[in-house]
Biopython code that builds the backbone (N, CA, C, O; Angstrom):
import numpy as np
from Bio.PDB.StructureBuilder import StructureBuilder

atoms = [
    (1, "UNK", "N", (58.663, 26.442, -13.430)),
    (1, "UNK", "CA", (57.909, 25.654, -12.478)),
    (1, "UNK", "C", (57.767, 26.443, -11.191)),
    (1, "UNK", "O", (58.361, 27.317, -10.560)),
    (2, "UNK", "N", (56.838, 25.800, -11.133)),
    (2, "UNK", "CA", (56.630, 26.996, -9.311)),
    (2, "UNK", "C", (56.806, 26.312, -7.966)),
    (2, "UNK", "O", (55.642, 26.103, -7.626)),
    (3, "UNK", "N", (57.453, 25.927, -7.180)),
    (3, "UNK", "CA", (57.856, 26.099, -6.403)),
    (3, "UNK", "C", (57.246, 26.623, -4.970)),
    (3, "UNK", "O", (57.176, 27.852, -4.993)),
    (4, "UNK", "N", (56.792, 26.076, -3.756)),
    (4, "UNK", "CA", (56.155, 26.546, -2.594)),
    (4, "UNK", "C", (57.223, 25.800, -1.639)),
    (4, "UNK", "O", (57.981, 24.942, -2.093)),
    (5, "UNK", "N", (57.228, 26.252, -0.067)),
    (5, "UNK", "CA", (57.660, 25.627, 0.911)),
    (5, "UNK", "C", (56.467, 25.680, 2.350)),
    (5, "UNK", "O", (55.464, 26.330, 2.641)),
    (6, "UNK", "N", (57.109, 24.821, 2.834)),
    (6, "UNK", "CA", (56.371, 24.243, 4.199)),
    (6, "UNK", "C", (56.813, 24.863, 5.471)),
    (6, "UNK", "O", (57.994, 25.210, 5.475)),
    (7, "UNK", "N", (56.193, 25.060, 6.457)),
    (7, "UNK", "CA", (57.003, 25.565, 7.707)),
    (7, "UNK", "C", (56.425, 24.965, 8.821)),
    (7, "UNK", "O", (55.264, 25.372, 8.861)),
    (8, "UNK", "N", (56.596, 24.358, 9.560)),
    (8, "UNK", "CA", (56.172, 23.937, 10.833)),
    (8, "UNK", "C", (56.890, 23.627, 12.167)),
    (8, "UNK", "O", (57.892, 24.334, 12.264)),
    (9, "UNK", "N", (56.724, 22.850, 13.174)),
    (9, "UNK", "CA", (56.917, 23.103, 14.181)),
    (9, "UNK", "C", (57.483, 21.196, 14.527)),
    (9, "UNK", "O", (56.772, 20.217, 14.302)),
    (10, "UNK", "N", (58.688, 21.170, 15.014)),
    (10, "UNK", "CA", (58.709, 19.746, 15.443)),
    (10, "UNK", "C", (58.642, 19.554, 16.370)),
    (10, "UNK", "O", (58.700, 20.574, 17.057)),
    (11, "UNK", "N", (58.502, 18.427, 17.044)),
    (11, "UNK", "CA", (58.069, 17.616, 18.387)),
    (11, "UNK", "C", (58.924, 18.343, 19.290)),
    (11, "UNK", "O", (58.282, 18.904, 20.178)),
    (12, "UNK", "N", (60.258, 18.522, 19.347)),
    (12, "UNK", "CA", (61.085, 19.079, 19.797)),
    (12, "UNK", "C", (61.209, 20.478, 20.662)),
    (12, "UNK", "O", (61.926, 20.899, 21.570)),
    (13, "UNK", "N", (59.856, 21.072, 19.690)),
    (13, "UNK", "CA", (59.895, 22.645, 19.789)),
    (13, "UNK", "C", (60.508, 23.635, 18.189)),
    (13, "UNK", "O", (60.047, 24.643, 17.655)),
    (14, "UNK", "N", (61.702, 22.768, 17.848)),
    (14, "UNK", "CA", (62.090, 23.637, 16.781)),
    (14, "UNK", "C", (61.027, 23.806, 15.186)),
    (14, "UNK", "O", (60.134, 23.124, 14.684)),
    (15, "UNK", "N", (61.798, 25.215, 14.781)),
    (15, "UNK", "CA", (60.580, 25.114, 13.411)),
    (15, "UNK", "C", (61.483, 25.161, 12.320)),
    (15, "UNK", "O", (62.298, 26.043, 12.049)),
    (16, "UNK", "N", (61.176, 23.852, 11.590)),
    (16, "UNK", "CA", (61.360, 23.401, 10.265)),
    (16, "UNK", "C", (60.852, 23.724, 9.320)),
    (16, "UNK", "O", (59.626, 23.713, 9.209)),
    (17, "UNK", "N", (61.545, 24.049, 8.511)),
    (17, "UNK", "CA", (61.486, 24.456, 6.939)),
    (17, "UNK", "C", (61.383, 23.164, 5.749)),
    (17, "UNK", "O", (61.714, 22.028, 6.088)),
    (18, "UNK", "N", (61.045, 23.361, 4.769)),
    (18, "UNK", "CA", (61.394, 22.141, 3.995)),
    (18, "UNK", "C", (60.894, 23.364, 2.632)),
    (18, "UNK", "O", (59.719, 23.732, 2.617)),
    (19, "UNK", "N", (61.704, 23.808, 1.753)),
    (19, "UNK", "CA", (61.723, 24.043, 0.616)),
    (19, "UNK", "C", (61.438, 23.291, -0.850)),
    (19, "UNK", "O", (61.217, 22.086, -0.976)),
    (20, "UNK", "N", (61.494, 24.245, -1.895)),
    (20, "UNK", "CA", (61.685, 23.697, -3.069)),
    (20, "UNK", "C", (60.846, 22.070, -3.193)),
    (20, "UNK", "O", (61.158, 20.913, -3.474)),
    (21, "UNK", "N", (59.422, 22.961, -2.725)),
    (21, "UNK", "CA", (58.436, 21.455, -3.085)),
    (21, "UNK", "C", (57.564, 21.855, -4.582)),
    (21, "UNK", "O", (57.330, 23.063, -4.587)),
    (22, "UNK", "N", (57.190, 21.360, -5.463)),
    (22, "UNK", "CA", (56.979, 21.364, -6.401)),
    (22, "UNK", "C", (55.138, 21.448, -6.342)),
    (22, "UNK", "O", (54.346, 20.735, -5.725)),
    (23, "UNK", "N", (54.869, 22.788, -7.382)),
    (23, "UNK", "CA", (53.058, 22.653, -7.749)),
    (23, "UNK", "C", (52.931, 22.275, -8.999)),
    (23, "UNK", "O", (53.373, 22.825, -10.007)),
    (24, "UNK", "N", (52.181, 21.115, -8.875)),
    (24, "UNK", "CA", (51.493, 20.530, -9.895)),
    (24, "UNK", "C", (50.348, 20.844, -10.347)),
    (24, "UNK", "O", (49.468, 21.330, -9.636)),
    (25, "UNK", "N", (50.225, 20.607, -11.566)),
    (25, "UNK", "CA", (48.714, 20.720, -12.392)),
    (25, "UNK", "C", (48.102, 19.672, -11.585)),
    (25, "UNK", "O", (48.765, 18.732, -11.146)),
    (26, "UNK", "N", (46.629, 19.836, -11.343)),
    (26, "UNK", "CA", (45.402, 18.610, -11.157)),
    (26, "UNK", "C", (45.899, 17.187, -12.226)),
    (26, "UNK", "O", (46.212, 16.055, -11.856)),
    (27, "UNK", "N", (45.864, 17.460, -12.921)),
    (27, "UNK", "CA", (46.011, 16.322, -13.955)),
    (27, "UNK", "C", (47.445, 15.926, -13.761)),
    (27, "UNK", "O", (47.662, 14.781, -14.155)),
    (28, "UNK", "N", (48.489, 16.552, -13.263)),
    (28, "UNK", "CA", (49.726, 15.803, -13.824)),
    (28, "UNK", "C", (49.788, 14.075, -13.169)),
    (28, "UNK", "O", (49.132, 13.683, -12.205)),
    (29, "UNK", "N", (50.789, 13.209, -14.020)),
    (29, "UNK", "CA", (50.822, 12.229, -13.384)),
    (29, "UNK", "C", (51.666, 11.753, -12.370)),
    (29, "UNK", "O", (51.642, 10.627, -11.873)),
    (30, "UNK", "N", (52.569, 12.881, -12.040)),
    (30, "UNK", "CA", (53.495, 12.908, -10.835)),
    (30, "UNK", "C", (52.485, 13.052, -9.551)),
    (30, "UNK", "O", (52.673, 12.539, -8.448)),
    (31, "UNK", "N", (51.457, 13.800, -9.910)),
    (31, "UNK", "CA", (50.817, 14.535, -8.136)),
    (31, "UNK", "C", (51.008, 13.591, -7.038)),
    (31, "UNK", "O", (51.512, 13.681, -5.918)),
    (32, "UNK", "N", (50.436, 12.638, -7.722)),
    (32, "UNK", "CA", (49.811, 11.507, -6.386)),
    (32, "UNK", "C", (51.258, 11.059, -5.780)),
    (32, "UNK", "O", (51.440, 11.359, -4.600)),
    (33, "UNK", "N", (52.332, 10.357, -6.479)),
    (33, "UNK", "CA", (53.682, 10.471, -6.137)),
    (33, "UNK", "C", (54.735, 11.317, -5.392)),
    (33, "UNK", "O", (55.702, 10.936, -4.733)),
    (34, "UNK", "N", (54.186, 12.890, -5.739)),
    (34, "UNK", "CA", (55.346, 13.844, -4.673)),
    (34, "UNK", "C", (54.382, 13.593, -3.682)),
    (34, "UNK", "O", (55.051, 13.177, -2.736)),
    (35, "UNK", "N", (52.709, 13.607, -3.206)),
    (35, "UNK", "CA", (52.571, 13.935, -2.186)),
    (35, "UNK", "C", (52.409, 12.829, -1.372)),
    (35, "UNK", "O", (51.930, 12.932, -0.243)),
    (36, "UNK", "N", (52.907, 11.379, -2.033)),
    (36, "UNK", "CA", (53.309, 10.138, -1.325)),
    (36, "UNK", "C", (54.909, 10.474, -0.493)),
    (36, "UNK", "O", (55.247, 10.286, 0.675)),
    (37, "UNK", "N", (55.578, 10.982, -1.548)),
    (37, "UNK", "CA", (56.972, 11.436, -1.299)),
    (37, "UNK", "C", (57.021, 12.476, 0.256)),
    (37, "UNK", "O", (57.640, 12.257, 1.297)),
    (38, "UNK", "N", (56.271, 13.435, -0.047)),
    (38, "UNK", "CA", (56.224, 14.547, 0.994)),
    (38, "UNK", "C", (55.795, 14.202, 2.209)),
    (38, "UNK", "O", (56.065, 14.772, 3.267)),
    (39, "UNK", "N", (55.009, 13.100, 2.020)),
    (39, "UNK", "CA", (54.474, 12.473, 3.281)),
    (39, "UNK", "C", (55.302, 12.005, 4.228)),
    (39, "UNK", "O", (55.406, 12.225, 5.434)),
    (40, "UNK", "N", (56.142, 10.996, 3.102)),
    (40, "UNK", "CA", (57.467, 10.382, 3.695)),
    (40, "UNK", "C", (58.544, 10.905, 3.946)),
    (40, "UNK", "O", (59.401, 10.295, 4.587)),
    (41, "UNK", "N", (58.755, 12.343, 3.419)),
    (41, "UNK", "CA", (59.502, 12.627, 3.946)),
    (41, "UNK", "C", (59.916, 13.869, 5.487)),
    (41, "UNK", "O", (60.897, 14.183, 6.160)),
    (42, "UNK", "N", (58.062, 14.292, 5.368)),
    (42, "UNK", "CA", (58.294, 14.677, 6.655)),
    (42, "UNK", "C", (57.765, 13.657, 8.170)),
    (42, "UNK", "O", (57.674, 13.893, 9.375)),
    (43, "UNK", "N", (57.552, 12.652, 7.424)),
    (43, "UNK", "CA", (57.261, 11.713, 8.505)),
    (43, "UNK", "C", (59.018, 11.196, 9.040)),
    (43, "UNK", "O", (59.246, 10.793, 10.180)),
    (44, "UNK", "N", (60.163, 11.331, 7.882)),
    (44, "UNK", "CA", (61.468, 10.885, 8.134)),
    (44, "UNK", "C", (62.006, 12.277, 9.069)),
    (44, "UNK", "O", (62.992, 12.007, 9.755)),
    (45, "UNK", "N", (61.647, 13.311, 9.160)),
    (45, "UNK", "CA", (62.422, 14.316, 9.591)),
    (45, "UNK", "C", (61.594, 14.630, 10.861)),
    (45, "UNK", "O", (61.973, 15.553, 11.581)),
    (46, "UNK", "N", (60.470, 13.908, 11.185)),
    (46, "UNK", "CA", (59.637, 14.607, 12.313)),
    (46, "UNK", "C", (60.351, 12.944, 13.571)),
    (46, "UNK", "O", (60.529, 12.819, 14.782)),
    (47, "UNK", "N", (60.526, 12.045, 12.373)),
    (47, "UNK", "CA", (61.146, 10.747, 13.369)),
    (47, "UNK", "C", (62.886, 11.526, 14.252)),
    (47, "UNK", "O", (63.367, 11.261, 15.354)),
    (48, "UNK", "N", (63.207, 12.158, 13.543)),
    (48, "UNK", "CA", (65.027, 12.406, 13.986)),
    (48, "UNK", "C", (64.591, 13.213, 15.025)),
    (48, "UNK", "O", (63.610, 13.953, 15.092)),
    (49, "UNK", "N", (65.859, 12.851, 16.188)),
    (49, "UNK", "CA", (65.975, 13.488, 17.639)),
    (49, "UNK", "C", (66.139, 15.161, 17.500)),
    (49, "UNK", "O", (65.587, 16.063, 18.129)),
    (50, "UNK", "N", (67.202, 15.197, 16.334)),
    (50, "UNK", "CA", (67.356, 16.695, 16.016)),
    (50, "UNK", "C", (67.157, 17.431, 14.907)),
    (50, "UNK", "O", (67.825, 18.439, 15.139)),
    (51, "UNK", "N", (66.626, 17.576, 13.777)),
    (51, "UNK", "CA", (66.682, 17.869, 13.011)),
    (51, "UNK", "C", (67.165, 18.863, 12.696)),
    (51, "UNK", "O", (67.405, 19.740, 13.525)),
    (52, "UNK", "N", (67.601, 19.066, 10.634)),
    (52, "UNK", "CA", (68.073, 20.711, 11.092)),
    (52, "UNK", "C", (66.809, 21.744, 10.717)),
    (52, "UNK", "O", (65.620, 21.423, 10.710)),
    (53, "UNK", "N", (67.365, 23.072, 10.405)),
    (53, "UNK", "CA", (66.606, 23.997, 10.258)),
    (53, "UNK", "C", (65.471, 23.927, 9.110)),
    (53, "UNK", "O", (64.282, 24.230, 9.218)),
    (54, "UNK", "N", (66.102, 23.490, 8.087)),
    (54, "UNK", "CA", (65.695, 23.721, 6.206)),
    (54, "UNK", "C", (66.461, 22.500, 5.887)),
    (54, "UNK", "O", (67.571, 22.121, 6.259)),
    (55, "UNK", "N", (65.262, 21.800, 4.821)),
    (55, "UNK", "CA", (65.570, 20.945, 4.334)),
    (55, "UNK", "C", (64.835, 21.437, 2.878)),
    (55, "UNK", "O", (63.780, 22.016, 2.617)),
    (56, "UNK", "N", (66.055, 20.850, 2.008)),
    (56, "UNK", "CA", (65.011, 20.431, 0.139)),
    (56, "UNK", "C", (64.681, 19.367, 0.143)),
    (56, "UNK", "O", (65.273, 18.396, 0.613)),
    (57, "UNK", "N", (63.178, 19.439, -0.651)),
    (57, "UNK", "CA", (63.032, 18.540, -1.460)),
    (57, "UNK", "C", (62.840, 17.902, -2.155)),
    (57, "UNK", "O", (62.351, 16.782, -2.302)),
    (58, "UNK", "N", (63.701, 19.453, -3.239)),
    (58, "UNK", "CA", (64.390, 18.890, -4.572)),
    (58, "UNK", "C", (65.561, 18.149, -4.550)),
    (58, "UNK", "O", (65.892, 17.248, -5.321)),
    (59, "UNK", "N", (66.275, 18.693, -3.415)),
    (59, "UNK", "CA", (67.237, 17.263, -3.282)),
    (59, "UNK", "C", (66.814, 16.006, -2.787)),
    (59, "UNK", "O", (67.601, 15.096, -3.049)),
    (60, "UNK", "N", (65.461, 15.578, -1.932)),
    (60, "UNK", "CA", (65.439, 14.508, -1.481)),
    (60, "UNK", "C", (64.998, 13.687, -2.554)),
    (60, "UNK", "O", (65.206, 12.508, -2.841)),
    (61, "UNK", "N", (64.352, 14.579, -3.064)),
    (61, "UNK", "CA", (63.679, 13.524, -4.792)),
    (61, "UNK", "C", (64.814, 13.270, -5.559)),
    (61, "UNK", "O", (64.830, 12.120, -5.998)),
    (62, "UNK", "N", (65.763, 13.956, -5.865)),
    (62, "UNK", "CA", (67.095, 13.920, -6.488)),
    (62, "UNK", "C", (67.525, 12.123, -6.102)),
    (62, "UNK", "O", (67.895, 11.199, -6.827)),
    (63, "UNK", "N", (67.270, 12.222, -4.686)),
    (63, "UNK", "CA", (67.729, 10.871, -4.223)),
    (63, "UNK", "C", (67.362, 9.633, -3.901)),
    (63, "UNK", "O", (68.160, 8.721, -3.684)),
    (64, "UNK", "N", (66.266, 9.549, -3.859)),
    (64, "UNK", "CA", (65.026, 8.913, -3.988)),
    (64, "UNK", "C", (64.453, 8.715, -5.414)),
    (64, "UNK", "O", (64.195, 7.570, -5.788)),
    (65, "UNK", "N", (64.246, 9.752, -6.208)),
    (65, "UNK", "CA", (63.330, 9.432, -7.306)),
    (65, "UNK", "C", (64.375, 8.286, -8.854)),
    (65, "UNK", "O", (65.476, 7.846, -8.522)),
    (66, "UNK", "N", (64.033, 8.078, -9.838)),
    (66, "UNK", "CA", (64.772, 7.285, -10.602)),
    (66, "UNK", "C", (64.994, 8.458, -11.610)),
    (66, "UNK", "O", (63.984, 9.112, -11.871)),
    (67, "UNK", "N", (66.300, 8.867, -12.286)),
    (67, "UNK", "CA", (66.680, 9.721, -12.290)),
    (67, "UNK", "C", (65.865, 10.290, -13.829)),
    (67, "UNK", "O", (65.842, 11.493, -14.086)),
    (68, "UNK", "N", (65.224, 9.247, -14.769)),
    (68, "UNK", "CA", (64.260, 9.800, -15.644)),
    (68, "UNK", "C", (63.226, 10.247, -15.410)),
    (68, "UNK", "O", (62.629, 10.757, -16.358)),
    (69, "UNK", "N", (62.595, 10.250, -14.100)),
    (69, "UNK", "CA", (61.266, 10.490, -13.633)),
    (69, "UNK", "C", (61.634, 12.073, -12.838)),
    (69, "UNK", "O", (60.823, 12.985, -12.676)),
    (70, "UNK", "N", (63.132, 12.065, -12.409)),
    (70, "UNK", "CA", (63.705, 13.865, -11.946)),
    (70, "UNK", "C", (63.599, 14.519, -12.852)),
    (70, "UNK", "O", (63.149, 15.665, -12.861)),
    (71, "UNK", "N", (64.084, 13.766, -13.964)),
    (71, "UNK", "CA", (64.635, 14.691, -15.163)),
    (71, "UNK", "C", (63.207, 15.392, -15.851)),
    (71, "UNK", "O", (63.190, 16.581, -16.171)),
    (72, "UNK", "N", (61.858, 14.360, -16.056)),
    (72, "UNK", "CA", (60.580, 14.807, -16.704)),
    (72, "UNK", "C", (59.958, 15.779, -15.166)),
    (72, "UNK", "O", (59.313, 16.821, -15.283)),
    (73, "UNK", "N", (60.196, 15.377, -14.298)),
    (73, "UNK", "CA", (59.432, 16.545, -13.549)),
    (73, "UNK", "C", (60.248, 18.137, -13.149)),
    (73, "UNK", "O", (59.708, 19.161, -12.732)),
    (74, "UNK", "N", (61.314, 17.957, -13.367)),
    (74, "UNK", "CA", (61.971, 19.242, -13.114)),
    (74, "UNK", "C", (62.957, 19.380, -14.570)),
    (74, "UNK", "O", (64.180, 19.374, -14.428)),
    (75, "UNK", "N", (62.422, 19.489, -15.799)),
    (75, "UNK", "CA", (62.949, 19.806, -16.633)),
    (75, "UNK", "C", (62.651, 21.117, -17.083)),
    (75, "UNK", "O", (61.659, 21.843, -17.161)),
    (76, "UNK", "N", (64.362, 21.182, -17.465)),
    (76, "UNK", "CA", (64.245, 23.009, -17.440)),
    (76, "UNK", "C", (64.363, 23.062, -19.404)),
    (76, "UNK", "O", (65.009, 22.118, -19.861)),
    (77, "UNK", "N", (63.985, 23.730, -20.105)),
    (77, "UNK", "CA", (63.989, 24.497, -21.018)),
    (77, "UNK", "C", (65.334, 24.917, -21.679)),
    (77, "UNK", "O", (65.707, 26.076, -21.494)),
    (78, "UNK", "N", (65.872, 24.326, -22.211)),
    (78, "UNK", "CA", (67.576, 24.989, -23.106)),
    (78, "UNK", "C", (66.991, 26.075, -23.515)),
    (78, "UNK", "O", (65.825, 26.163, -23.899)),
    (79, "UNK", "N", (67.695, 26.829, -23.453)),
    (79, "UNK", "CA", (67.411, 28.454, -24.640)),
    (79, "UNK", "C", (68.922, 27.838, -25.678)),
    (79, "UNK", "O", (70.035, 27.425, -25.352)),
    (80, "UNK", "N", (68.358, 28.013, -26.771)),
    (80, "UNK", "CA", (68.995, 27.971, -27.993)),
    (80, "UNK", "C", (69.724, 29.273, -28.316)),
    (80, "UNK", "O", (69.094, 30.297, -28.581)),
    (81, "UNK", "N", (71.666, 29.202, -28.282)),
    (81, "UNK", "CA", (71.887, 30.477, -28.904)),
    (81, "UNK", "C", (72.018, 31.393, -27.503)),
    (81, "UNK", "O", (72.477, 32.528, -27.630)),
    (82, "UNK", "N", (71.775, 31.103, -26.679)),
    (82, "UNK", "CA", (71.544, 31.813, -25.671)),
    (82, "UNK", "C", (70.633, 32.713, -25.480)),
    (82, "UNK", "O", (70.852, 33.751, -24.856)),
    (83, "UNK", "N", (69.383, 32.370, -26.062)),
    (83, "UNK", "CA", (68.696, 33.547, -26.058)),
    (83, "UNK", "C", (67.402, 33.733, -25.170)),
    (83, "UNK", "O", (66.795, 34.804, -25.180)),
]
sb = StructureBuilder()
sb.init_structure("model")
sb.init_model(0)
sb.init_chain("A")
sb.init_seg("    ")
for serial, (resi, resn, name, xyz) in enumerate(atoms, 1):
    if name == "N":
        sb.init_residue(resn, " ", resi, " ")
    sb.init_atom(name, np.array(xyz, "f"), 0.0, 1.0, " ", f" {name:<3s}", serial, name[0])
structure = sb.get_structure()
């Protein structure tokens, strides 16, 4: 899966990071959902007096999302055998 991050600037002055955001296909049926998610969650980090530097959010979905809907969007691949 591929993976992009965000960088910007908060009210504050400081510049925030937010990692490990997820690219979707056009079609998938998650899209409309992370970028409901992403919305909310930099609308939650632009609200705090201080924020920190870097935030995930693969962990914020971790905590937020219902944990079958983590599991189908960030499912990784077993290699069988180890191979």
């Amino acid at each position: 899966m591929l993976l992009k991050s965000l960088e910007f600037k908060h009210v504050s002055g400081q510049k925030v990071k937010i990692t490990e955001i997820p690219v979707l296909e056009e079609n998938s049926t998650f899209r409309f959902m992370l970028s409901a998610k992403l919305d909310l969650f930099i609308r939650q980090i632009t609200n705090e007096s201080v924020p920190k530097q870097t935030y995930s959010f693969q962990e914020y979905l971790k905590r937020v999302l219902k944990w079958k809907d983590y599991e189908q969007l960030f499912k990784s691949h077993i290699l069988k055998h180890n191979a």
